[in-house]
N, C-alpha and C positions, 0 to 999 in steps of 0.2 A: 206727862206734859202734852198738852193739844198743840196740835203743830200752828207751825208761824203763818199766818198770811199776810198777803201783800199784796199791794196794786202799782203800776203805775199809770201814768196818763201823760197826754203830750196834746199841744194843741198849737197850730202853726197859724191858725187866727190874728190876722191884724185888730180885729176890733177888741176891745180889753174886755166887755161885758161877755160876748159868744167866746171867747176863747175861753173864760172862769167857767163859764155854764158847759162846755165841750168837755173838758178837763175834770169838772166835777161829776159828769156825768160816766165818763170810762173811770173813774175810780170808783166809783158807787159799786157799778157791774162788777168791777174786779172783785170789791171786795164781801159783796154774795150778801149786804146787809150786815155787816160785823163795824164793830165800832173803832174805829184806829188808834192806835193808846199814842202815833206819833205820825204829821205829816210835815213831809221836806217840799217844799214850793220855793220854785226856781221859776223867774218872769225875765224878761231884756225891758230894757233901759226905754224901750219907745213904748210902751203901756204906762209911764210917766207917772201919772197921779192916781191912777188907779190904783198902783201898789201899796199905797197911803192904807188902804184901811182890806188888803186883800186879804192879809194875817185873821183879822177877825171875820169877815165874812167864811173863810173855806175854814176855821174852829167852829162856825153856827152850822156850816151844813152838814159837816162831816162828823159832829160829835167829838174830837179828835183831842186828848188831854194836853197836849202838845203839837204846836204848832211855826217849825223854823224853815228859815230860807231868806 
């Protein structure tokens, strides 16, 4: 069995756009170009409407077959 990998990311960004793009970007690095079979996203309540459609956007960038939070 190939071992497990995993990334996480965090991003202390007020603005909802730069924080997705900070956040997607230290997971990317983490995870060395491997495709995520599952990502957990976790945002606060003041990114507001942005979180409307963040589930689809970080499954288009990430590949990711699953997508919760």
């Amino acid at each position: 069995m190939p071992p497990i990998k995993f990334s996480s990311a965090l991003s202390t960004e007020p603005d909802s756009d730069r924080a997705e793009e900070q956040a997607l970007a230290e997971l990317t690095r983490g995870l060395e170009g491997a495709r995520p079979d599952l990502v957990m996203v976790f945002a606060t309540h003041h990114h507001g409407e942005a979180l409307e459609e963040l589930g689809p956007r970080i499954q288009e960038a990430t590949g990711a077959a699953t997508v919760m939070g």
